[in-house]
C-alpha positions in Angstrom: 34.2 -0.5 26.1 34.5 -0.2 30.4 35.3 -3.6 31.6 36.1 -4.3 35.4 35.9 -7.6 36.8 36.8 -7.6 40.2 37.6 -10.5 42.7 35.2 -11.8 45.7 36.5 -8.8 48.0 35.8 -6.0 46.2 33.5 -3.0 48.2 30.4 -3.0 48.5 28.3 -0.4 48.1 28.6 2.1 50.8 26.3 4.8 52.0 27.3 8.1 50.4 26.6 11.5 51.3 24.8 12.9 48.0 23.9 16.5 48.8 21.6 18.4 46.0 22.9 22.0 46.1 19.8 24.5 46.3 17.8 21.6 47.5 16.8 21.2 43.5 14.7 17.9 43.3 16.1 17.9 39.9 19.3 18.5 38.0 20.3 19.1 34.7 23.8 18.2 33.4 25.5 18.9 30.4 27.7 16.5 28.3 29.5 15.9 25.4 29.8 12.5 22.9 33.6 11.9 22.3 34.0 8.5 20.1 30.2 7.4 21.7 31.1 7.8 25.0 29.0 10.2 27.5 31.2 12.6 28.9 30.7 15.3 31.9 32.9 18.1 33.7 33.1 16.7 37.1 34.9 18.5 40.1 37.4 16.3 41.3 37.9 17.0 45.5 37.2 20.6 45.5 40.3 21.2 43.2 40.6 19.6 39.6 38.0 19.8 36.5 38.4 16.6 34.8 35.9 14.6 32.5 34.2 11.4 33.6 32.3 9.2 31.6 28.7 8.0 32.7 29.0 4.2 31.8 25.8 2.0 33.2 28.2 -1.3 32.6 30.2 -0.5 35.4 29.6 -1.4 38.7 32.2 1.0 40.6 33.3 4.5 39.8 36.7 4.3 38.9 40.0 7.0 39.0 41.9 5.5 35.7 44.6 8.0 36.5 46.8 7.0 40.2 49.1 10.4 39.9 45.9 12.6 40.3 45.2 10.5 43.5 49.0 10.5 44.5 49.3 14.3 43.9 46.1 15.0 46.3 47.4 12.6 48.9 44.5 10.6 49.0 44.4 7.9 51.2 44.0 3.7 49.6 42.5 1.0 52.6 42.6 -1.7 50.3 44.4 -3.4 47.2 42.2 -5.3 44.9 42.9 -7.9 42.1 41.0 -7.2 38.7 40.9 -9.1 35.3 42.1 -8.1 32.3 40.5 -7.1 29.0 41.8 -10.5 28.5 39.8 -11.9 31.1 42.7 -14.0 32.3 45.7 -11.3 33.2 45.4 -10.0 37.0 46.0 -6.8 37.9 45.5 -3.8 40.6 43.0 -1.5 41.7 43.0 0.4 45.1 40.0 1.8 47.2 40.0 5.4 47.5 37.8 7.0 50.9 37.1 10.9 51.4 36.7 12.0 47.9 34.6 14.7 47.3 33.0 15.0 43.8 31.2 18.3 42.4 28.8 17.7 39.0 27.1 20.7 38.3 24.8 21.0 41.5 25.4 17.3 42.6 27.7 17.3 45.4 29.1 14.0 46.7 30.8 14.1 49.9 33.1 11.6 51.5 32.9 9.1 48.6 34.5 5.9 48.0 35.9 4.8 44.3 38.5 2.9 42.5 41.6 3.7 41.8 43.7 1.8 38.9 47.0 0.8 40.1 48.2 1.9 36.5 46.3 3.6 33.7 44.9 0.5 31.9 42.5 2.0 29.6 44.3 4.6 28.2 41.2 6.5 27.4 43.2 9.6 26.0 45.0 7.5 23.5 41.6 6.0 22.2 39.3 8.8 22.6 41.7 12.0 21.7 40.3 13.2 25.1 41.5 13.5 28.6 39.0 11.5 30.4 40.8 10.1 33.6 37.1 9.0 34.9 34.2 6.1 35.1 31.2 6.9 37.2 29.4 3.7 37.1 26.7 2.3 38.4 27.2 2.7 42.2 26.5 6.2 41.9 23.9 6.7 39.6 21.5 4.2 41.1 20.9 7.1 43.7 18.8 8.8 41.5 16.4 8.5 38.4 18.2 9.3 35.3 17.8 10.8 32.0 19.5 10.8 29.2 18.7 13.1 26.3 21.0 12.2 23.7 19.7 14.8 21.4 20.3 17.9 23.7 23.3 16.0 25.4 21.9 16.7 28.7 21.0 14.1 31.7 19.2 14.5 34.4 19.3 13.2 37.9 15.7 13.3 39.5 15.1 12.6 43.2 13.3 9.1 42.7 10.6 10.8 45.6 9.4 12.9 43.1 9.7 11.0 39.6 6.3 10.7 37.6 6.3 8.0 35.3 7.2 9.5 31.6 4.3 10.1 28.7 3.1 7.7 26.4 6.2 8.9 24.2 8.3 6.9 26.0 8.0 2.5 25.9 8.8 0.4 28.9 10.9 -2.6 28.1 11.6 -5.4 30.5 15.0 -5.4 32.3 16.9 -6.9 34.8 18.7 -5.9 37.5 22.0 -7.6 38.9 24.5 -6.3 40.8 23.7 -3.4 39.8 24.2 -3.8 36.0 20.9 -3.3 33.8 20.1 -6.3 31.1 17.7 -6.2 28.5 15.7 -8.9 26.7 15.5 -8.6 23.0 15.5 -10.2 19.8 18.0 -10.5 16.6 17.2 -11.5 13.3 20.2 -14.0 12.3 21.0 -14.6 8.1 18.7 -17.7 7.7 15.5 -15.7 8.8 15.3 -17.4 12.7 14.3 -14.9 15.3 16.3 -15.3 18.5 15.7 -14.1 22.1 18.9 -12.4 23.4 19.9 -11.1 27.3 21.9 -7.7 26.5 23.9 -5.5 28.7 22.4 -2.0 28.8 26.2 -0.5 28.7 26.7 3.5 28.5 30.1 3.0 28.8 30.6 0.9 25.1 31.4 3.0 22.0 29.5 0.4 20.1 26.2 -0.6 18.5 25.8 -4.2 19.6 28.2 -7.2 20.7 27.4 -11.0 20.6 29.2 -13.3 23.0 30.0 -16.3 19.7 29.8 -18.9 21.8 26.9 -18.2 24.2 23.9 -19.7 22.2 24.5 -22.2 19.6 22.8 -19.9 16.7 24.9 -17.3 17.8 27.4 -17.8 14.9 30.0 -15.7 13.3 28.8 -14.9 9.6 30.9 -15.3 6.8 31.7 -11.6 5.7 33.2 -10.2 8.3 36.6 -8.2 9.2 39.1 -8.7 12.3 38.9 -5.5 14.7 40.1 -4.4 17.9 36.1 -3.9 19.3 37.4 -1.4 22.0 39.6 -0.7 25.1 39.3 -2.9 28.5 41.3 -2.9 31.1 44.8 -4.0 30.1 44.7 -3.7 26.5 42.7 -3.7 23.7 39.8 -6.5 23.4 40.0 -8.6 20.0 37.1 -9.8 17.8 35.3 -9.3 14.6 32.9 -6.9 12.9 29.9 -7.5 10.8 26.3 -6.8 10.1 23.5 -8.0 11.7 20.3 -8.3 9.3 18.0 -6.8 12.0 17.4 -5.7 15.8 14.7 -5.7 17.5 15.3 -3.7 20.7 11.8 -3.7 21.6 8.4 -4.7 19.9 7.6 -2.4 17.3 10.9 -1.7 17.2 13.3 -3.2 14.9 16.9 -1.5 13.2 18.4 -3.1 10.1 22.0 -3.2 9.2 23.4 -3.3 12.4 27.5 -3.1 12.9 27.7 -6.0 15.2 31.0 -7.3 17.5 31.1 -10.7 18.1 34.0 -12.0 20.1 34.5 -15.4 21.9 34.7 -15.9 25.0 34.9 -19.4 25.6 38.4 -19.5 27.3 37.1 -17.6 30.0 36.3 -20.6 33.0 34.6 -18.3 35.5 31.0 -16.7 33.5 28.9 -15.7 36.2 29.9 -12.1 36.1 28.2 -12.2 32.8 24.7 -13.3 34.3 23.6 -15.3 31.6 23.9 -12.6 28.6 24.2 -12.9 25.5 26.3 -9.6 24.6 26.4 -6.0 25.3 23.6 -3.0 23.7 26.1 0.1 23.3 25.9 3.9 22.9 25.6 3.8 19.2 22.2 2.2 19.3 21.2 3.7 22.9 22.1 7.4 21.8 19.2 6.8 19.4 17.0 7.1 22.1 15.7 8.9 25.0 16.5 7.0 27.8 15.3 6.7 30.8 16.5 4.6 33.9 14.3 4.2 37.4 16.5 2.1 39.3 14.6 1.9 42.3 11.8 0.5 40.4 13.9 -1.7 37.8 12.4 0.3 34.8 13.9 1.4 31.7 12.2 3.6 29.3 12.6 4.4 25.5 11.6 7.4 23.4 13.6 7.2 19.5 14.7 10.6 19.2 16.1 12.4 15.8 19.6 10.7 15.7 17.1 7.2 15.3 17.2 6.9 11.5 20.9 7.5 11.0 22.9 4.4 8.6 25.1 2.1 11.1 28.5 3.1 9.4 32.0 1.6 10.3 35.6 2.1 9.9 36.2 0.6 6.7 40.2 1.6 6.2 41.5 -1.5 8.4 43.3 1.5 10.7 43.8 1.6 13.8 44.7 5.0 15.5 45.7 6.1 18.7 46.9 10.1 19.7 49.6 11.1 21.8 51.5 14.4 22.6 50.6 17.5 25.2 47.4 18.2 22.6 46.8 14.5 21.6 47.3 15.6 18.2 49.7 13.2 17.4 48.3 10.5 15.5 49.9 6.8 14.9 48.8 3.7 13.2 48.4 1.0 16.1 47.1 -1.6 13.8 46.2 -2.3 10.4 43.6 -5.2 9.4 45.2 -7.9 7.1 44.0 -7.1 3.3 42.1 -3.9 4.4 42.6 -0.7 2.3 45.3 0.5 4.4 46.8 -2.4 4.3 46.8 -2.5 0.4 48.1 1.4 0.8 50.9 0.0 2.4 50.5 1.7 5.9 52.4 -0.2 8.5 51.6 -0.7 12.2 53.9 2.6 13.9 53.6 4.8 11.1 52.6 8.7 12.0 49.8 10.0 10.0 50.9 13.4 8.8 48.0 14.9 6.5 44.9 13.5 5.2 43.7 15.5 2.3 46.7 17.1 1.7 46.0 19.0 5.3 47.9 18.2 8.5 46.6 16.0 10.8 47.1 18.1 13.5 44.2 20.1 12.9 41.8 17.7 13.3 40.4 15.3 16.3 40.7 11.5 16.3 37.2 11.6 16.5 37.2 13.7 13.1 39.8 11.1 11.3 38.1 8.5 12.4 34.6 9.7 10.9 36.5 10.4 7.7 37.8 6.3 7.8 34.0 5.5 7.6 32.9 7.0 4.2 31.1 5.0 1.1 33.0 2.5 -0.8 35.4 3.2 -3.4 35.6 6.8 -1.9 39.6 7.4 -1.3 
C-alpha cells in the first residue's frame, strides 16, 4: 500500500511534454502482477529499464530509489517534508526536473517527479522485485486508461478519440479530488445493516478492501480477527488487523462475499483532510477482478467482471511475515510472526532465515510463490 502525504508546498501539477511515438492515438502496454501490484518496464532518462508500478492512490510519481537519481546527476529544486506510514514521522522527498521517461511508445519529455530522500518503501524487500518506481496519478490523468487485468495489458487512449465502452462495462459514481478517484459503495456489516461507504479507488494497494475503524460509528472491528502488518507506506510498515467482511457491494448488482478486510485506526492522526471524507481504501485484489476503465477528463469509471471475478478471497493464514534480501532477493527472513498464529506455535522467531519449505530450498522459489503457499486450507501443514 503507496502512501504519500505531503506538506502545503508540494508541486503542482505541471505541464508535461507527453509525446505518442508514431502519432498512435492509442497504446497498448504490457505488465505484470507482483504481490497485487501493477507493474510496467519503463525507460528511465534514455538509459535504465526499471519497473514502475501504476498506483491511482498516488498523487505524484515518485523515484523510491535517490542513488539512480544521484548516479544520473539529476538536478533537485526543492526539498519537501512528507508523513510517515505512521502518519506522524516527517521525512524527505526532493523534486526532480528534466527526466525523460520511455513506456513502450509513450514518451515523456522534460518531466517532473519525486524523489525519496531515502528508500522508505522498500518495495524489493516486500515484493521480491526490484521496483524503484510509482507513477501516480499526475501522469496518468493525461490520458483514458484501461486496465485489462486478464491479459495484463493497459491502455492509454487519447481522451479526443475515446468512445464510451459497450453495455459490458457499468458506470459507477466517483469522485474526483486532487486527483485521487473515490468510490461510493456499500458493505454488509455482521448484524445484517447495509452501510454507504466513500472508498479510495487505489491501484497502488496489494489488498482487497481497508476500513478506516474509527470513521463511521458502525464501522467496528469484529471479533475474529488477526493482528497484520496490512502493507508498506512510507517509513515502515502500517499496523492493523485482518478479517472478513460478510459482503461488498461495489456496485448495484454487484455484491462479493467473504471479503479479506483491513481495518486500521486512524484516530491519532489530527490533520484528516487528505483523506476527503473516506471511509477506507478499494485495492487491487478486488479491482484486478475487473475490467477497468478510468476517463479522467470526464470523472468516469467503468467496470466489466472479467474471469479472475469468482476467485475465493484467501489470506496468509501462517502468522509470517517475510521479507527477501540478497543480489537475487532470494534470501528469505521472518520479519514478524503474529502472536498464537501457526508459526508462532512452530516456534519460528522474528529473524529467523527460511531455508526449505517442502523439503526444497527456498531459494528456488519467489516471495510471491511462498507467500501463496502461506494461504492454503486449514489444517493443511
Amino acid at each position: 500500500m503507496l502512501w504519500l502525504l505531503l506538506s502545503p508546498f508540494a508541486p503542482r501539477a505541471q505541464t508535461q511534454d507527453l509525446v505518442i511515438l508514431k502519432n498512435l492515438k492509442r497504446v497498448d502496454i504490457p505488465f505484470e502482477f507482483s504481490n497485487n501490484f501493477i507493474v510496467v518496464k519503463v525507460i528511465f532518462n534514455d538509459i535504465f529499464p526499471l519497473n514502475f508500478i501504476i498506483d491511482t492512490g498516488a498523487e505524484h510519481s515518485i523515484l523510491t530509489k535517490r542513488e539512480i537519481a544521484d548516479l544520473l546527476q539529476i538536478n533537485f529544486s526543492r526539498r519537501f517534508p512528507i508523513m510517515g506510514a505512521d502518519m506522524k514521522t516527517e521525512l524527505y522527498a526532493y523534486l526532480a526536473t528534466g527526466i525523460r521517461l520511455k513506456i513502450n511508445n509513450l514518451y515523456f519529455n522534460n518531466y517532473s517527479m519525486l524523489v525519496l530522500e531515502d528508500d522508505y518503501f522498500r518495495f524489493d524487500e516486500f515484493s521480491g522485485v526490484d521496483i524503484p518506481g510509482i507513477i501516480g496519478d499526475d501522469m496518468l490523468r493525461r490520458s483514458v486508461v484501461k486496465i485489462n487485468s486478464e491479459k495484463k495489458v493497459i491502455t492509454f487512449t487519447d481522451p479526443s478519440v475515446f468512445k464510451e465502452p459497450g453495455d459490458k462495462f457499468v458506470e459507477i459514481p466517483v469522485q474526483l479530488k486532487r486527483n485521487k478517484l473515490y468510490v461510493f459503495s456499500n458493505i454488509f456489516l455482521q448484524n445484517n445493516t447495509v452501510l454507504p461507504v466513500k472508498l479510495l479507488l487505489d491501484t497502488g494497494a496489494g489488498i482487497s478492501l481497508m476500513l478506516h475503524s474509527d470513521t463511521h460509528p458502525q464501522i467496528v472491528v469484529p471479533a475474529n480477527v488477526v493482528k497484520s502488518n496490512l502493507g508498506m507506506g512510507i517509513g515502515g510498515a502500517i499496523e492493523g488487523v485482518v478479517g472478513r467482511l460478510p459482503a461488498f457491494e461495489l456496485y448495484e448488482g454487484m455484491t462479493l462475499h467473504g471479503v479479506v478486510t483491513n481495518y486500521q485506526d486512524i484516530k491519532h492522526v489530527t490533520d484528516t483532510s487528505y483523506l476527503n471524507g473516506r471511509h477506507g481504501i478499494i485495492g487491487n485484489r478486488i479491482l484486478s477482478r475487473f475490467n477497468l476503465i478510468i476517463n479522467y477528463y470526464k470523472n468516469k469509471v467503468y467496470l466489466q467482471p472479467n474471469k479472475l471475478n469468482k476467485r475465493q478471497f484467501n489470506y496468509d493464514r501462517s502468522g509470517l511475515t517475510i521479507v527477501c534480501s540478497g543480489i537475487n532477493l532470494n534470501t528469505f527472513t521472518v520479519l514478524d510472526v503474529v502472536a498464537g498464529s501457526p508459526a508462532d506455535h512452530a516456534g519460528i522467531k522474528t529473524g529467523d532465515e527460511i531455508r526449505k519449505i517442502n523439503g526444497f530450498p527456498a531459494k528456488v522459489h519467489s516471495l510471491e510463490e511462498i507467500t501463496n503457499k502461506m494461504q492454503g486450507r486449514i489444517g493443511k501443514k
